[in-house]
C-alpha positions as CSV (number, residue, x, y, z in Angstrom):
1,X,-48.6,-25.8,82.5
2,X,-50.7,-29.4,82.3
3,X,-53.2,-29.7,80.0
4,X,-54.7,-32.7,81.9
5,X,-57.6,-32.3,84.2
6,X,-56.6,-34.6,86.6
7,X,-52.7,-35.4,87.4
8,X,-53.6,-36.4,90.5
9,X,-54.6,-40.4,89.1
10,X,-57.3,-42.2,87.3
11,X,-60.9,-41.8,87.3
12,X,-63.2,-44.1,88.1
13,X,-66.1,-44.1,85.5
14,X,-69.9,-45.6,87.4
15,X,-72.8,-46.1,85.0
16,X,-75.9,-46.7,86.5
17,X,-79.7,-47.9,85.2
18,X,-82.5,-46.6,86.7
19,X,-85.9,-48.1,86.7
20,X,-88.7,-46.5,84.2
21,X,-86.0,-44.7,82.4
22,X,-84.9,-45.2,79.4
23,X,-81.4,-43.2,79.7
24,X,-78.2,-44.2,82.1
25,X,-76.7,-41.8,85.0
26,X,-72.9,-41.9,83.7
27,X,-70.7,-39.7,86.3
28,X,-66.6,-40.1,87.1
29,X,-65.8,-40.2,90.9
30,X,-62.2,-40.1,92.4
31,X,-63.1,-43.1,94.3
32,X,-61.7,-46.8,93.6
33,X,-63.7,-49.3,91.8
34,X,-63.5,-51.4,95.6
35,X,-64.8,-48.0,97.2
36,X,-68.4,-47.9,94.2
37,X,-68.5,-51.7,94.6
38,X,-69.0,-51.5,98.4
39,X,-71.1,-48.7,98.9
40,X,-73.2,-50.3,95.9
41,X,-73.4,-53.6,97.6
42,X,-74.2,-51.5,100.9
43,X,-77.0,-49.9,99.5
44,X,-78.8,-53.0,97.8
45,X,-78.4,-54.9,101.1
46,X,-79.5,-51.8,103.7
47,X,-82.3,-50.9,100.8
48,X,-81.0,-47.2,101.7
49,X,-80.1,-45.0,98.9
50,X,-76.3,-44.7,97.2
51,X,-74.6,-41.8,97.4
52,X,-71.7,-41.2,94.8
53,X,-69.9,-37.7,94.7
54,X,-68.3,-37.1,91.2
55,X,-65.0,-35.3,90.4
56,X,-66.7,-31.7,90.3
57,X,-68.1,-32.4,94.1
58,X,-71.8,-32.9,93.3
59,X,-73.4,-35.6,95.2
60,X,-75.5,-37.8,93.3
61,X,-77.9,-40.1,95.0
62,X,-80.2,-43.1,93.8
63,X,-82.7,-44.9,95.9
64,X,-81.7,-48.7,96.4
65,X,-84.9,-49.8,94.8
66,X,-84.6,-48.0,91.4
67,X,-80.9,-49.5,90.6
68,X,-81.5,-51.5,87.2
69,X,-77.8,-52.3,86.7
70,X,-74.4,-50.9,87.9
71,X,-71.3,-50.6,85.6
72,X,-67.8,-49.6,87.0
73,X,-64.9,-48.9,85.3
74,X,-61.6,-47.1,85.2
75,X,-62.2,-44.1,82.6
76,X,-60.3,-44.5,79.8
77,X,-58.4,-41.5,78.6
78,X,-60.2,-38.6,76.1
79,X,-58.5,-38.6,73.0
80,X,-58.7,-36.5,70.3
81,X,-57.9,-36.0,66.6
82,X,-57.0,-38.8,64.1
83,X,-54.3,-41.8,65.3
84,X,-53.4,-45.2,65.5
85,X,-55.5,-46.9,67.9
Protein backbone atom coordinates (compact mmCIF):
# COMPACT_ATOMS: atom_id res chain seq x y z
CA UNK A 1 0.00 0.00 0.00
CA UNK A 2 1.41 3.71 -1.17
CA UNK A 3 1.01 6.44 0.97
CA UNK A 4 1.66 8.88 -1.97
CA UNK A 5 -1.15 10.54 -3.69
CA UNK A 6 0.19 10.49 -6.96
CA UNK A 7 2.78 7.61 -8.20
CA UNK A 8 1.81 8.33 -11.33
CA UNK A 9 4.67 11.56 -11.70
CA UNK A 10 5.04 15.13 -10.63
CA UNK A 11 2.61 17.81 -10.31
CA UNK A 12 2.72 20.81 -11.80
CA UNK A 13 1.94 23.69 -9.35
CA UNK A 14 0.20 27.20 -11.49
CA UNK A 15 -0.31 30.31 -9.31
CA UNK A 16 -2.21 32.88 -10.78
CA UNK A 17 -3.09 36.83 -9.91
CA UNK A 18 -6.16 38.13 -10.55
CA UNK A 19 -7.04 41.68 -10.96
CA UNK A 20 -9.00 43.58 -7.92
CA UNK A 21 -8.05 40.71 -5.67
CA UNK A 22 -5.93 40.75 -3.22
CA UNK A 23 -5.40 36.73 -2.83
CA UNK A 24 -3.77 34.23 -5.59
CA UNK A 25 -5.70 31.04 -7.33
CA UNK A 26 -2.85 28.33 -6.40
CA UNK A 27 -4.20 24.83 -8.01
CA UNK A 28 -1.79 21.55 -9.14
CA UNK A 29 -2.62 20.20 -12.61
CA UNK A 30 -1.22 16.94 -14.18
CA UNK A 31 -0.27 18.93 -17.11
CA UNK A 32 3.49 19.96 -18.07
CA UNK A 33 4.82 23.33 -17.30
CA UNK A 34 5.12 23.54 -21.65
CA UNK A 35 1.29 22.38 -21.62
CA UNK A 36 0.26 25.88 -18.68
CA UNK A 37 2.77 28.00 -20.62
CA UNK A 38 0.96 27.46 -23.93
CA UNK A 39 -2.53 27.58 -23.10
CA UNK A 40 -1.45 30.77 -20.95
CA UNK A 41 0.16 32.39 -23.88
CA UNK A 42 -2.99 31.25 -25.97
CA UNK A 43 -5.25 32.84 -23.85
CA UNK A 44 -3.41 36.36 -23.48
CA UNK A 45 -3.06 36.42 -27.33
CA UNK A 46 -6.92 35.12 -28.27
CA UNK A 47 -8.12 37.48 -25.15
CA UNK A 48 -10.34 34.25 -24.50
CA UNK A 49 -10.39 32.81 -21.12
CA UNK A 50 -7.86 29.93 -19.67
CA UNK A 51 -9.00 26.90 -18.69
CA UNK A 52 -6.75 24.73 -16.31
CA UNK A 53 -8.24 21.35 -14.79
CA UNK A 54 -6.47 20.50 -11.53
CA UNK A 55 -5.52 16.99 -10.17
CA UNK A 56 -9.12 16.34 -8.56
CA UNK A 57 -10.82 17.11 -12.16
CA UNK A 58 -12.33 20.59 -11.49
CA UNK A 59 -12.04 22.99 -14.19
CA UNK A 60 -10.88 26.25 -13.32
CA UNK A 61 -11.27 29.08 -15.66
CA UNK A 62 -9.99 32.94 -15.70
CA UNK A 63 -10.92 35.49 -18.22
CA UNK A 64 -7.74 36.69 -20.26
CA UNK A 65 -8.27 40.19 -19.11
CA UNK A 66 -8.11 39.57 -15.26
CA UNK A 67 -4.60 37.55 -15.41
CA UNK A 68 -2.21 39.94 -13.07
CA UNK A 69 0.72 37.39 -13.20
CA UNK A 70 1.21 33.60 -13.81
CA UNK A 71 3.67 31.43 -11.84
CA UNK A 72 4.43 27.74 -12.90
CA UNK A 73 6.19 25.38 -11.14
CA UNK A 74 6.88 21.74 -10.59
CA UNK A 75 5.30 21.06 -6.94
CA UNK A 76 7.77 20.33 -4.59
CA UNK A 77 7.08 17.36 -2.36
CA UNK A 78 4.83 17.72 1.23
CA UNK A 79 6.98 17.00 3.84
CA UNK A 80 6.32 16.52 7.24
CA UNK A 81 7.79 16.42 10.77
CA UNK A 82 11.23 17.70 11.78
CA UNK A 83 14.55 16.92 9.32
CA UNK A 84 17.47 17.96 7.67
CA UNK A 85 16.62 20.16 4.93
Amino acid sequence: MSTKKSDAGQSTQVRIAIANISGELVIETNSSVADVKAAVSAALAGQTPLALQDIRGHEIVVAADKIGFVDIGVAADRRVGFGVL
